[in-house]
C-alpha positions in Angstrom: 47.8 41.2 13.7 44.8 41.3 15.9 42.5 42.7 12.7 43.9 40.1 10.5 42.7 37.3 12.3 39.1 38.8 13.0 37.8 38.0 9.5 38.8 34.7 9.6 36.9 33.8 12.7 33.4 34.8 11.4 31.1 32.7 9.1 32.2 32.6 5.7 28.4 31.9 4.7 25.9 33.3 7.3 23.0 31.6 6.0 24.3 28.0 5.6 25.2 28.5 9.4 22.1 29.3 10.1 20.6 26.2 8.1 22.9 23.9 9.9 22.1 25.4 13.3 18.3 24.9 12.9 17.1 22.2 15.1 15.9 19.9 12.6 20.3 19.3 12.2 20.3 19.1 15.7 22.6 15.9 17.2 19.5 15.0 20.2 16.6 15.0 17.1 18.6 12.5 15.0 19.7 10.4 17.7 15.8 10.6 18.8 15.1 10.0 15.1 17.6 6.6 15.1 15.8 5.3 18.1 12.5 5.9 16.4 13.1 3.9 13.2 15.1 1.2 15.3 12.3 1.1 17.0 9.8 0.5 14.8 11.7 -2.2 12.8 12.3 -4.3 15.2 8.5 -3.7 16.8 7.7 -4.5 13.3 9.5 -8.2 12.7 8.6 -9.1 16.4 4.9 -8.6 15.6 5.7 -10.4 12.3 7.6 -13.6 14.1 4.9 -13.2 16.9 2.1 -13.9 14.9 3.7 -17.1 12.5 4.6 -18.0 15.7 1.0 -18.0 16.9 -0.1 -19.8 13.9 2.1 -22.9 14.4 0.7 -22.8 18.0 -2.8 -23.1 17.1 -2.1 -25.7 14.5 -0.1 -27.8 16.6 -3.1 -27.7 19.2 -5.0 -28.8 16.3 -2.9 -31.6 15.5 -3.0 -33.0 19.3 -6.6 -32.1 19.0 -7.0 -35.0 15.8 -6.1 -37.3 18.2 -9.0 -37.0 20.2 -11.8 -34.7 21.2 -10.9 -35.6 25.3 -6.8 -34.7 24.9 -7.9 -31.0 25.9 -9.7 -32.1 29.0 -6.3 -33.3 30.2 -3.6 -31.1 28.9 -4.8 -27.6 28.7 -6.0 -27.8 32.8 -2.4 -28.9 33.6 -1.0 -25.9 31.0 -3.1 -23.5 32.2 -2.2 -24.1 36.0 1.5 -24.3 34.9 1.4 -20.6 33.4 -0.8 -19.3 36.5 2.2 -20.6 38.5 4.9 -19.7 36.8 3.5 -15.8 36.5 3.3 -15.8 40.4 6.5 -14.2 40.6 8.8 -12.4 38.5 6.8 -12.5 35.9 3.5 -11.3 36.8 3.5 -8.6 34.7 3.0 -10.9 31.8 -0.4 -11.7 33.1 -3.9 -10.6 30.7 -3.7 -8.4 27.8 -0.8 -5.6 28.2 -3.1 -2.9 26.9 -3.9 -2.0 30.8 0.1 -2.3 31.9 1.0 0.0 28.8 -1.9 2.5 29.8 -0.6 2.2 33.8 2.8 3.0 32.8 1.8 6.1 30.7 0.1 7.7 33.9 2.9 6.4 36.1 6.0 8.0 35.6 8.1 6.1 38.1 11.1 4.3 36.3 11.1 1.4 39.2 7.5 0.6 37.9 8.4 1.0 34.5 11.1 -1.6 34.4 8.7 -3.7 36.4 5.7 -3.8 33.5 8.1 -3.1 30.7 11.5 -4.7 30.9 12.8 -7.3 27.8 12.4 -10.2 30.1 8.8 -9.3 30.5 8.0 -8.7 26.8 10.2 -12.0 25.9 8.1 -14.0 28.6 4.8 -12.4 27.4 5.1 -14.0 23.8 6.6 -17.1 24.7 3.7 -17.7 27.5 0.9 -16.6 24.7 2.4 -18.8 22.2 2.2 -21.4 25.2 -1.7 -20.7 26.1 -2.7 -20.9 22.4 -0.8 -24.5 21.9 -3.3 -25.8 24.6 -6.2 -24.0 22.6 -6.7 -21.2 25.0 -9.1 -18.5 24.0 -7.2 -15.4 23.5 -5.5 -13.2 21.3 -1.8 -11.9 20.4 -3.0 -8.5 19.5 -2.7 -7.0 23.1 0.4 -8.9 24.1 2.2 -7.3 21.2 1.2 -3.9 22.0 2.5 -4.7 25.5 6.0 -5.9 23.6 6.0 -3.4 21.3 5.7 -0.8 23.9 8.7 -2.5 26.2 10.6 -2.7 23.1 10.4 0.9 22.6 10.6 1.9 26.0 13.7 -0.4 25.9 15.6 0.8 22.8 14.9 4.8 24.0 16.7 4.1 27.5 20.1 2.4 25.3 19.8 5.8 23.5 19.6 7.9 26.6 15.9 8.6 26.3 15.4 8.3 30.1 13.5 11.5 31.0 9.9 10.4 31.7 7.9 12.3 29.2 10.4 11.4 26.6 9.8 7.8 27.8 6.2 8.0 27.7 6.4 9.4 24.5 8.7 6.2 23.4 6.0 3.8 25.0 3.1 5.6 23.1 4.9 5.1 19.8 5.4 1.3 20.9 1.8 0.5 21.5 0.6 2.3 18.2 3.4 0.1 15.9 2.8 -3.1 17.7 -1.8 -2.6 17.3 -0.7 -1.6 13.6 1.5 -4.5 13.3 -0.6 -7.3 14.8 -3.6 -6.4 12.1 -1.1 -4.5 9.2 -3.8 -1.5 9.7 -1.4 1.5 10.3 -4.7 4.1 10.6 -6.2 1.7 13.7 -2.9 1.9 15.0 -2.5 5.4 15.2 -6.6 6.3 16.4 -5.6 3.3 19.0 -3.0 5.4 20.8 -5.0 8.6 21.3 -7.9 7.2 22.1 -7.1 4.1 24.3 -3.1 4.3 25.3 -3.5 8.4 25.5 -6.6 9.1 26.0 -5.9 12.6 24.2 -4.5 14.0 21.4 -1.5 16.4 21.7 0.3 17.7 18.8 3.6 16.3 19.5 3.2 13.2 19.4 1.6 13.2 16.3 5.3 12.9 14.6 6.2 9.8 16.7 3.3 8.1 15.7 2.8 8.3 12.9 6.8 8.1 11.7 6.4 4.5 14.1 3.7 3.3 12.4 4.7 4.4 8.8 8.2 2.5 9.2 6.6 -0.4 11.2 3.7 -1.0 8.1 6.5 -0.6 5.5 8.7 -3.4 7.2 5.4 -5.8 7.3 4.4 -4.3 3.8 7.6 -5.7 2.5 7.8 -8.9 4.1 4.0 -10.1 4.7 2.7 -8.5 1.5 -0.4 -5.7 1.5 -3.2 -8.1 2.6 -6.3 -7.4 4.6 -6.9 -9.4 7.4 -9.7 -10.7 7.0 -9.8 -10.5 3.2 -11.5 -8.2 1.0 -14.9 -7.6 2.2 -18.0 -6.4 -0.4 -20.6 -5.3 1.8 -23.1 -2.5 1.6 -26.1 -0.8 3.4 -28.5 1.7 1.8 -30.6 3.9 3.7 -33.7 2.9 4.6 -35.1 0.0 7.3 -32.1 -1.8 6.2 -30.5 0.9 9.0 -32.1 -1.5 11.5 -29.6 -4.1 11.1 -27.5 -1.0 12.6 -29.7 -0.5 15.9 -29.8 -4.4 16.6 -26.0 -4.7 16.5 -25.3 -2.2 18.3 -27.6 -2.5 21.0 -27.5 -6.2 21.3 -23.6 -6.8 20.7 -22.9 -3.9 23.1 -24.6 -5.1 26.0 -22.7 -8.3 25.6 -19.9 -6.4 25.2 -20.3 -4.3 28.1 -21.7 -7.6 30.5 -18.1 -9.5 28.9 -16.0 -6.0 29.8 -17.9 -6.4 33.5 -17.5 -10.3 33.7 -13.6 -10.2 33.6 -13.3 -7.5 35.9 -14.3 -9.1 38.6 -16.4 -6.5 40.5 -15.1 -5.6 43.7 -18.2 -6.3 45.7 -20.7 -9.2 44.9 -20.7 -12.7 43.4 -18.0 -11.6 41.4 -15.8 -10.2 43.8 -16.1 -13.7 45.6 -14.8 -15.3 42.1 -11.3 -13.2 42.5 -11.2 -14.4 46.3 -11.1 -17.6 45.5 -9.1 -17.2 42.6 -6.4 -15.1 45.0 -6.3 -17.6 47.3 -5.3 -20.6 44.7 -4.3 -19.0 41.9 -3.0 -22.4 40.3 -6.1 -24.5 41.3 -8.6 -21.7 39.7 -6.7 -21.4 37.3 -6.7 -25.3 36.6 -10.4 -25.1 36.9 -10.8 -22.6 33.8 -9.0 -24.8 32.1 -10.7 -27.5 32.7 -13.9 -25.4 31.9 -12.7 -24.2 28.3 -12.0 -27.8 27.4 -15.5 -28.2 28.6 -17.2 -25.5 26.4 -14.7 -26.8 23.6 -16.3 -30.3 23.5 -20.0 -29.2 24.0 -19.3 -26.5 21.4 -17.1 -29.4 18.7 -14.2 -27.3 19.5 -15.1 -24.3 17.7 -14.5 -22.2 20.5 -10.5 -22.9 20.9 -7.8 -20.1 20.0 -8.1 -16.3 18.1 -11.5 -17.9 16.5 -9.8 -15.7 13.4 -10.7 -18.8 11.0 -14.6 -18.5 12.4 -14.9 -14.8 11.8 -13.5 -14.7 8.4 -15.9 -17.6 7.2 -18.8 -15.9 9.2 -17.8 -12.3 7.3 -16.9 -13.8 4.3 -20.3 -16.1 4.0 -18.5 -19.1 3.6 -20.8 -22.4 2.6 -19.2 -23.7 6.2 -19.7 -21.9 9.0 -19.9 -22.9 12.9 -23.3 -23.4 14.6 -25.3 -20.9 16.1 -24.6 -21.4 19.8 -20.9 -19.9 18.6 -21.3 -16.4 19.7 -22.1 -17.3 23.2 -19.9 -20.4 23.3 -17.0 -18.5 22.5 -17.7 -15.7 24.4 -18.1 -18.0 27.8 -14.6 -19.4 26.7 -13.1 -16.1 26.5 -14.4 -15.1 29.8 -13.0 -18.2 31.3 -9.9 -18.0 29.5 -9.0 -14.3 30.8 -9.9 -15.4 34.8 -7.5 -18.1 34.3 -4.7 -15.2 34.8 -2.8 -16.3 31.9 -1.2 -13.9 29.4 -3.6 -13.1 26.5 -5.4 -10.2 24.6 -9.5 -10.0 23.8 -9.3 -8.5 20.5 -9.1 -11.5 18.1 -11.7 -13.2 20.3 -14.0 -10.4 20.6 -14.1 -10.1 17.0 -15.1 -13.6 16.9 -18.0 -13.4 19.0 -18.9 -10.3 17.6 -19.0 -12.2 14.2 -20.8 -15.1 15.8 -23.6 -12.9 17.1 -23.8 -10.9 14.2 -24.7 -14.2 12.0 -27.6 -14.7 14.8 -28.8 -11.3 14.2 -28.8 -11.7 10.7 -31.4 -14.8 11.0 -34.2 -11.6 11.6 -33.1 -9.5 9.1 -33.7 -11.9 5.7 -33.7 -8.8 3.5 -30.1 -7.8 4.4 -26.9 -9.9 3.4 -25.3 -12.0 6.1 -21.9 -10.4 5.6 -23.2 -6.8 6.1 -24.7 -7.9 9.6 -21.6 -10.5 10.8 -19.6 -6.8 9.5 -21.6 -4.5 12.0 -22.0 -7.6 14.8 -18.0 -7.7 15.1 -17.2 -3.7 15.1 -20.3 -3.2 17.6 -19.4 -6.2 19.9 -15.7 -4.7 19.8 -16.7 -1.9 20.9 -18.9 -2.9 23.8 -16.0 -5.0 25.5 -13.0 -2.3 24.8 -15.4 1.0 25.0 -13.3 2.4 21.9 -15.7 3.3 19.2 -13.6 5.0 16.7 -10.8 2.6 16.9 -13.4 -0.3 16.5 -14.9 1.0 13.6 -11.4 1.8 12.2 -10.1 -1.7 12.4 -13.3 -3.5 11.3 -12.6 -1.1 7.9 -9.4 -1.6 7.4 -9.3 -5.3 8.4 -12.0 -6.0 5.6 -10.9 -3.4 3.4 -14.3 -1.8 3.0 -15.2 1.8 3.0 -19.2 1.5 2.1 -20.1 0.9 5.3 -18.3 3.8 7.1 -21.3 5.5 8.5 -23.4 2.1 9.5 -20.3 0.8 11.2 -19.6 3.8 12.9 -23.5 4.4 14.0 -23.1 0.7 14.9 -19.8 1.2 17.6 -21.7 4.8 18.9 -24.8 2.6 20.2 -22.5 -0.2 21.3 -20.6 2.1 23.6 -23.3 3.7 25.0 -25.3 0.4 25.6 -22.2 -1.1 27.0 -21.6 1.3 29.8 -24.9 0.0 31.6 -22.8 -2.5 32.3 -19.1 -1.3 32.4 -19.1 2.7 32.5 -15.2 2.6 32.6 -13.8 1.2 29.4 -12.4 -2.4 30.2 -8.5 -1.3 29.8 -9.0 1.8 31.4 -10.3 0.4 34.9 -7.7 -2.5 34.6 -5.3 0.5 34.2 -6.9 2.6 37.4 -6.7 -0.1 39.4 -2.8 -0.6 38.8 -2.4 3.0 39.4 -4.4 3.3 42.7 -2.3 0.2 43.8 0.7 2.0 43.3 -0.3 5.4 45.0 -1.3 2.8 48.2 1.9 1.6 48.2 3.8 4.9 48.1 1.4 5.9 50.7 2.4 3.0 52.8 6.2 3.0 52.3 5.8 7.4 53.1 4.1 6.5 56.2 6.5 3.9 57.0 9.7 6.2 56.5 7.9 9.1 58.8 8.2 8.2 62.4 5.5 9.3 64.6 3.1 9.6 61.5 0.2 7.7 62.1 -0.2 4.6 60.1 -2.6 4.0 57.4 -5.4 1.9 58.0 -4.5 -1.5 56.8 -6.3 -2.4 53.3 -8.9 -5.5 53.2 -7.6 -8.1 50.0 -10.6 -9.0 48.3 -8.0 -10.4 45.2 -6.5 -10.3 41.9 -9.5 -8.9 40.5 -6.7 -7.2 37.4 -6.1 -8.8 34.5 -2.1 -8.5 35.5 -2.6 -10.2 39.0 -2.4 -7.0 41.2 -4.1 -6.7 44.8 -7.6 -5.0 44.8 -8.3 -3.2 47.8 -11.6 -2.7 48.8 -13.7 0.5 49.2 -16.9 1.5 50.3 -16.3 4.4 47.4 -16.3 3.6 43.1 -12.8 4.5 41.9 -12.7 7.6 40.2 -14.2 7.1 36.7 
């Protein structure tokens, strides 16, 4: 009876059992897999809602603006004191870009922290506060805060599928940033060279896969409902070899050291005349923060209010040549509004922005250079000036190609972002989002330290730290030190 029964218990078809036991059929990789494309889809329509959301934003500040040049003078000081004080508490995470919070929570593995920078309620409040900061005509982008949501969407939807190992959640949030950068400007390549070389900061084989499947899905859900577009438009722009190549050495010295002092200027050094800027802004937050406000409406109406919002519509007339353009004080206007906007502490990216006052400067530049076309010089001005303020040279000169959808100028704009960088770091060795991010991170370890010394009795206690303010783009105590932080 026994030997009757043994045949029937082994495999009928050895090698289909050993298909269907190969991991790729796995339960864990397709449930990983589900998360991934859920993921990604709805990263994908929130970056899509996100950004028509902007635009009605901007255009009803535009509106209130036809009623008068002085309306901002009034409303967007009260606005922006309203948003410092409501991201006092809960929502303090909300506060600058996102880039730095998504970088902090990659290096910090602590799931208390995590929910803290990355919960729905934070990624919910970060667009509704943008879309609040740009109806007031504050000068900012939506490109960082949706890397920030996309990342706490991801981070979100890999928890409800029982992703809740840390480097499996790290691995989630990495995806998230890479489908909400390639969402915000529909260029899936940016997104990807975004993650490993800002988010990351390396490249490691397996999260190749998760990238780029997040960034595939995410650029097919925008592909189908916002069309193939470039942002910026189709761009024809060339440079031969020859002196033409010093259109390539201006803009990327010039617009990187502006890059580089804006990068320094928001970061409110830790000693000097700007560390006494983020004392004063620590200790009234909702008055400073009512002053910047009241100094971007100023800028606006010395500037004709060219200087409000992304400044998208300024760059695309500067980089497409367009027979109206704004004056030549633009650059520098818009880059003092950007600086005040940021140390208002309200939520906000840089990249639109800085693309604008890259574009702006570029158009001065190209004043010098009469043998060159304007659009080839506003083209190298904006990738160079990006690169400067973020210290990301590949993944500048990747979104400047894809957002104009021009490959001629490969190597000039590449050249260009190499010189920006390295002209940048005389004034901001650390890339901008990186020492935002080390910051946050050294903050935590205090605090650890502190609550460790605190739960050891007899243990001497630390020496207490001196505040010297929220010199972070997300609010967090500075501490300061007679040492640099590691770079």
């Amino acid at each position: 009876m026994s030997e009757s029964t043994e045949p029937a218990s082994k495999p009928s078809n050895p090698r289909l059992q050993a298909l269907l036991g190969h991991e790729f059929f796995a339960p864990h990789q397709w449930r990983r897999r589900l998360a991934l494309w859920l993921g990604a889809i709805v990263v994908a329509l929130a970056a899509i809602v996100f950004t028509k959301a902007s635009n009605w934003s901007y255009h009803l500040f535009l509106r209130m603006l036809g009623y008068g040049d002085w309306i901002p003078l009034i409303v967007t000081p009260i606005v922006f004191g309203l948003l410092a004080w409501a991201t006092e508490g809960k929502l303090r995470a909300t506060r600058g870009s996102g880039i730095p919070q998504v970088i902090g929570t990659l290096h910090i593995e602590d799931e208390g922290f995590r929910q803290r920078m990355l919960a729905l309620p934070i990624a919910v409040g970060k667009m509704i506060l943008t879309l609040i900061a740009l109806a007031v005509g504050a000068s900012i982008g939506r490109e960082g805060p949706t890397v920030h949501v996309g990342a706490g969407l991801f981070h979100s939807i890999g928890r409800r599928f029982g992703f809740t190992d840390p480097k499996a959640a790290s691995r989630f949030i990495l995806a998230g940033g890479a489908c909400g950068i390639a969402a915000a400007f529909n260029t899936p390549l940016a997104g990807v060279v975004f993650a490993i070389e800002e988010l990351a900061g390396t490249f490691e084989h397996r999260f190749s896969g998760l990238l780029l499947t997040a960034v595939i899905i995410g650029g097919v859900v925008s592909l189908g409902i916002m069309g193939n577009y470039s942002y910026f438009g189709e761009v024809q722009a060339s440079l031969p070899l020859g002196h033409a190549w010093l259109a390539v050495l201006l803009t990327g010295v010039i617009c990187g050291l502006l890059g580089g002092l804006f990068a320094r200027l928001i970061l409110l050094s830790r000693h000097g005349p700007l560390a006494a800027i983020g004392r004063l802004r620590a200790h009234a937050p909702v008055l400073f923060a009512t002053g910047c406000g009241l100094a971007l409406a100023l800028i606006g109406l010395f500037s004709h209010n060219s200087v409000y919002g992304t400044g998208y519509d300024q760059a695309r007339a500067f980089v497409q040549e367009a027979a109206v353009t704004p004056g030549q004080g633009f650059g520098i206007e818009k880059l003092l509004a950007n600086v005040v906007s940021y140390w208002a502490g309200i939520p906000g990216g840089i990249f639109s922005p800085a693309l604008a006052v890259g574009a702006g400067l570029g158009h001065n530049i190209a004043h010098f250079l009469p043998g060159i076309p304007a659009g080839t010089v506003v083209l190298l001005g904006m990738s160079a000036y990006l690169a400067g303020v973020t210290g990301a040279p590949l993944t500048s000169a990747v979104i400047a190609m894809e957002l104009t959808d021009n490959q001629d100028m490969v190597i000039p704009i590449m050249a260009a972002c190499l010189l920006a960088r390295a002209a940048a770091s005389l004034f901001s060795p650390t890339p901008v989002y990186k020492d935002f991010a080390e910051r946050m991170v050294q903050e935590f370890e205090r605090q650890q330290a502190a609550h460790e010394t605190e739960a050891e009795p007899g243990r001497r206690p630390a020496a207490e730290p001196v505040h010297v303010g929220n010199t972070s783009a997300y609010g967090d105590t500075a501490v300061a030190s007679d040492d640099e932080p590691a770079r």
